[in-house]
C-alpha positions in Angstrom: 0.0 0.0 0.0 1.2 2.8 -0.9 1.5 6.7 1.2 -1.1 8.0 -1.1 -3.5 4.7 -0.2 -2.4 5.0 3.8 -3.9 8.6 3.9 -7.2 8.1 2.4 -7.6 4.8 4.6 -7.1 7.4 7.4 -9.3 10.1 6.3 -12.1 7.0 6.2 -11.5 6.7 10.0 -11.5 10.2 10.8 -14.6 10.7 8.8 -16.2 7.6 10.1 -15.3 8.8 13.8 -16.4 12.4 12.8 -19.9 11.2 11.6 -20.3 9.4 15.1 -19.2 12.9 17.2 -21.5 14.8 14.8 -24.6 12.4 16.2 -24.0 12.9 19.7 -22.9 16.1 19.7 -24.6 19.8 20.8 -25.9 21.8 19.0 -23.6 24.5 19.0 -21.0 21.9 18.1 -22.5 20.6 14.9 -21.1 23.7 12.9 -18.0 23.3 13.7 -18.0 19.6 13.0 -19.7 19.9 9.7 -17.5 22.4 8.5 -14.4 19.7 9.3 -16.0 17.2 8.0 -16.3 18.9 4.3 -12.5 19.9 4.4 -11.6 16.4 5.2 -14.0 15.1 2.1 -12.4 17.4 -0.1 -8.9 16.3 0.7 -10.6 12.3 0.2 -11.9 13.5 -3.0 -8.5 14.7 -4.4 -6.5 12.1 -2.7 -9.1 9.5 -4.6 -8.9 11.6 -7.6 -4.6 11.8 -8.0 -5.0 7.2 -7.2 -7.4 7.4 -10.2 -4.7 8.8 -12.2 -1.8 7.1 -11.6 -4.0 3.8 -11.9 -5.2 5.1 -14.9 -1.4 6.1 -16.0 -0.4 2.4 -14.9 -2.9 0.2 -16.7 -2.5 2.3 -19.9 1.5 1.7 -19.6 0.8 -1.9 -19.4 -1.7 -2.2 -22.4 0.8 -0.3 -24.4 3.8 -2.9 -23.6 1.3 -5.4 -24.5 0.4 -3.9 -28.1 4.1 -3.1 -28.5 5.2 -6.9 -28.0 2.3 -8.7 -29.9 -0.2 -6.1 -31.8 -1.8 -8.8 -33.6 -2.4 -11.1 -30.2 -3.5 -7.5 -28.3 -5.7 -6.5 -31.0 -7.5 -10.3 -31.4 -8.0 -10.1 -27.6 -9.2 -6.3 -27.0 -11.7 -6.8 -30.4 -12.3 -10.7 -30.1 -15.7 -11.9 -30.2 -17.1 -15.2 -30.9 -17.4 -15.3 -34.3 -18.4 -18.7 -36.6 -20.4 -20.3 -39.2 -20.6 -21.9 -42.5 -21.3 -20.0 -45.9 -24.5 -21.2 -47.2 -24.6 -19.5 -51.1 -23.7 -20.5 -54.6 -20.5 -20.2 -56.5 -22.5 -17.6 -58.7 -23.4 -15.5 -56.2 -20.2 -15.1 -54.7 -18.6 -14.1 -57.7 -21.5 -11.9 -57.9 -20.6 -10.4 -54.4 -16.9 -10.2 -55.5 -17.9 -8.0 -59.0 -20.2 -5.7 -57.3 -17.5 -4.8 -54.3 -14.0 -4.7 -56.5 -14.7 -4.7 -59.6 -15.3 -0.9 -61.4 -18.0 -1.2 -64.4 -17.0 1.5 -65.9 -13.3 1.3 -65.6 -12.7 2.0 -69.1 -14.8 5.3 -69.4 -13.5 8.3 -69.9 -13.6 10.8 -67.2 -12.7 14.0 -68.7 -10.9 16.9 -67.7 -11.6 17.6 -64.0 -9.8 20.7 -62.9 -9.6 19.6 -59.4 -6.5 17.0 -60.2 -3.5 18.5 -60.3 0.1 18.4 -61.5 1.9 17.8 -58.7 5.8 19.3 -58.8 8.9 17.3 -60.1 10.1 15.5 -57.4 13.3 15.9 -55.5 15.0 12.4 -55.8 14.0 10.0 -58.0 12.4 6.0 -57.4 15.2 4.0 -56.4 15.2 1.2 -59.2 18.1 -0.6 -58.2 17.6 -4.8 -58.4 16.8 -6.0 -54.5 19.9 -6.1 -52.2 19.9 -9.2 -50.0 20.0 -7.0 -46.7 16.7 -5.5 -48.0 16.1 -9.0 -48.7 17.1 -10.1 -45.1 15.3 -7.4 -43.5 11.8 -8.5 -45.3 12.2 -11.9 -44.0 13.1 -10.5 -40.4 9.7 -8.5 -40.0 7.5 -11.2 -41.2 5.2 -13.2 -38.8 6.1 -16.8 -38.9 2.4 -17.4 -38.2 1.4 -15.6 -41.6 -0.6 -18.3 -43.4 0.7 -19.0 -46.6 -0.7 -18.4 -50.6 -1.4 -20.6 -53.3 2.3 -22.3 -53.4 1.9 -23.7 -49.7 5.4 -22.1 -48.7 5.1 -20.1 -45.8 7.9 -17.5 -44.3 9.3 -20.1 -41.9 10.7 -21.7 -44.5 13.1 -18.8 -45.6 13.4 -17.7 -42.1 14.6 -21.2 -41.7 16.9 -22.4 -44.9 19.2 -19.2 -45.5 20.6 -20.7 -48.7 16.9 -20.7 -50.1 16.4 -18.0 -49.3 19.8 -16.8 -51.2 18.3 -18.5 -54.4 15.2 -16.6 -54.0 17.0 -13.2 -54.1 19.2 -13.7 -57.4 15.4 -15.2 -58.9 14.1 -11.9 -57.8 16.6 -9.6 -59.0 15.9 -11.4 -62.2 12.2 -10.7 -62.4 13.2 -6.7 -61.3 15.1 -6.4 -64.7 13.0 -8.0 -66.6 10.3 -5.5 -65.4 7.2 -8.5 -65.6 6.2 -10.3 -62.7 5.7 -13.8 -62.0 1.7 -15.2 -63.5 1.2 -17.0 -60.5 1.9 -14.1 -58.0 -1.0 -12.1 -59.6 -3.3 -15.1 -57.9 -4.6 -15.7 -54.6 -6.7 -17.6 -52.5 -9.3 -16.4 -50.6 -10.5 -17.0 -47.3 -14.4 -15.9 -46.1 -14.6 -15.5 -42.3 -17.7 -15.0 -40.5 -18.1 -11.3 -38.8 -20.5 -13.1 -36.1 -22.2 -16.1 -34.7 -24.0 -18.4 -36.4 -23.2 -16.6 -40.2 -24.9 -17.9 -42.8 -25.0 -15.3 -45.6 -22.7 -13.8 -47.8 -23.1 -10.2 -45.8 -22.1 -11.5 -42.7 -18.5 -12.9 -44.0 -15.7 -11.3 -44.7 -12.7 -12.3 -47.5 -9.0 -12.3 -47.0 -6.8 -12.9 -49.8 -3.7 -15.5 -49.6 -1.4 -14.3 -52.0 2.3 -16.1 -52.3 5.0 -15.6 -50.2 7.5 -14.9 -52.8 5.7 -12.6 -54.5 5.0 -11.2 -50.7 8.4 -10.5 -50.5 8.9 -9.0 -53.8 6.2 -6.3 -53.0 7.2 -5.5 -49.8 10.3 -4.4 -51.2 8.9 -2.1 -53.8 6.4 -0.8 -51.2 9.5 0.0 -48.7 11.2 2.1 -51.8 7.7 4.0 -52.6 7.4 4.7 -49.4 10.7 6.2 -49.1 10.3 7.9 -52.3 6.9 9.9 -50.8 8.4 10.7 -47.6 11.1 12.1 -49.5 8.5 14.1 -52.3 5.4 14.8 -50.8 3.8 17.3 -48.0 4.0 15.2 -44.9 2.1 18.1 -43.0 -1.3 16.7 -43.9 -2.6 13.5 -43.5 -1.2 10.4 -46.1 -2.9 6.6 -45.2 -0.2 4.2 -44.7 2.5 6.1 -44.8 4.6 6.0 -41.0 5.7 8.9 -39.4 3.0 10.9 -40.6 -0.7 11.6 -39.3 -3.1 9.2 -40.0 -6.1 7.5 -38.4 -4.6 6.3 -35.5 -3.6 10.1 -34.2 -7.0 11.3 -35.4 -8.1 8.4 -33.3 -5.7 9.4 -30.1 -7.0 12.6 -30.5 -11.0 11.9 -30.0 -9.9 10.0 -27.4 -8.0 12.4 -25.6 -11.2 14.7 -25.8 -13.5 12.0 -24.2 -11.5 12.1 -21.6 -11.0 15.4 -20.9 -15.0 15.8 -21.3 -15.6 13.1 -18.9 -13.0 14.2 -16.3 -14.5 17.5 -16.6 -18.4 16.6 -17.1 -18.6 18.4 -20.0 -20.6 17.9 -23.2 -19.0 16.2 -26.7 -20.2 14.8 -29.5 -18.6 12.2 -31.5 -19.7 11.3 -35.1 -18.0 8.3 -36.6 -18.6 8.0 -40.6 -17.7 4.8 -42.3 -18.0 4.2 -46.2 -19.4 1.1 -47.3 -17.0 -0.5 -49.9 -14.4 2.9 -49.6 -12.6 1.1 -52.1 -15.5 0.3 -54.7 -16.7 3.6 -54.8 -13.8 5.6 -56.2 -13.3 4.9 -60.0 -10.4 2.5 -60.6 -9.5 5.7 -64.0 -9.6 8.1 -61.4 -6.4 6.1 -59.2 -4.7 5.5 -63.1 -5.0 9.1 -64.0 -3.2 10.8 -60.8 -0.9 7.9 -60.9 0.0 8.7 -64.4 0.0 12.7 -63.5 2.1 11.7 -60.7 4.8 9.6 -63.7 4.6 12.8 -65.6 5.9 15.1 -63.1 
């Protein structure tokens, strides 16, 4: 127990043995008494108040070392509900389900001019197209969960994390694919996965799909993705928000942010109102030209 702990245990008493003099005492003594009695509330009140705190201060320390060692375990366990069931539908109407949500209808429709796209500046350093070094190489492997599932091929990451001299062969067959410039057929495949969102799920709504793509090609992508997200931090404005990108504000500090304010509200009793907007299918509704066009303003700069 700590100090803090010892003195509210002994303001208890003294309260407690204050109420019991305030019963039996005169009349001309009750002022007196009650006037004590409220200073030594508010000094419980604080002394409650500062324990809160540094509870508060503890238990969010602790949840952070436990996102920091294993984010996907924290996560599973903070979010986890029972979720299971068997997907009851056709082959036709899932590839139904799968046009409607990915697939743009009019992907090859012209969009026009739209003044609101711009020409961003040249950029400052260029892509890094160098073939794959085997420390990049390396450092892919490193970062990868062991646990990952695998693709199509069956090969997961334990196996490279496991035979170095695979792992070797890999690399030169990679740096062969980066100067040819065309990636491996099978890569562009994966398998997907539909798990339920609740109990009992039945229908195609209440699933959702994963996709199991190979672990070379895994690797491969990670590399480029490392390298264009390099090249942005290097070329773009990093004072406004950029999904995905680290080191730069993004839902998570929007998210710390509105929670810092419900706190603040609460601790102070105060009024707030929080809207949370989520797009159906985000990624559906924004036309698949639209994503080539900047891209290719982007190339152009």
């Amino acid at each position: 127990m700590n100090n803090r702990l010892k003195k509210i245990h002994q303001l208890r008493q003294e309260l407690k043995s204050l109420r019991r003099r305030f019963k039996e005492a005169r009349e001309e003594e009750t002022g007196p008494l009650a006037e004590l009695r409220n200073i030594l509330r508010k000094k419980l009140i604080s002394l409650w108040r500062a324990e809160w705190h540094r509870r508060s201060r503890k238990e969010r320390a602790r949840k952070r070392a436990a996102f920091i060692a294993n984010p996907f375990g924290f996560t599973k366990q903070l979010l986890g509900k029972k979720r299971n069931g068997q997907l009851t539908c056709s082959k036709a109407e899932i590839d139904h389900h799968l046009r409607d949500t990915f697939c743009d209808r009019s992907r090859e429709q012209d969009l026009g001019h739209c003044q609101h796209l711009i020409y961003p500046p040249a950029p400052t350093l260029n892509f890094d197209g160098k073939e794959p070094s085997w420390k990049e190489i390396q450092e892919v492997i490193k970062k990868a969960r062991s646990s990952s599932a695998p693709g199509p091929s069956g090969v997961p990451y334990r196996v490279y994390k496991n035979c170095p001299k695979l792992l070797h062969r890999l690399w030169k067959i990679l740096k062969v694919i980066w100067r040819r410039g065309k990636v491996a057929q099978q890569w562009r495949f994966a398998e997907g996965v539909w798990i339920p969102k609740e109990e009992e799920s039945k229908t195609i709504d209440q699933f959702r799909t994963i996709s199991l793509l190979s672990v070379k090609g895994k690797i491969f992508f990670s590399i480029v993705a490392r390298r264009l997200t390099d090249y942005l931090l290097r070329n773009i404005d990093t004072l406004v928000q950029k999904g995905g990108i680290p080191k730069v504000p993004g839902c998570l500090e929007h998210t710390g942010v509105v929670t810092q304010l419900i706190r603040e509200a609460r601790e102070n009793k105060g009024d707030l109102v929080v809207l949370w907007l989520d797009l159906t299918n985000a990624y559906g509704s924004i036309p698949h030209k639209l994503a080539e066009e900047a891209l290719r303003r982007l190339a152009q700069a």
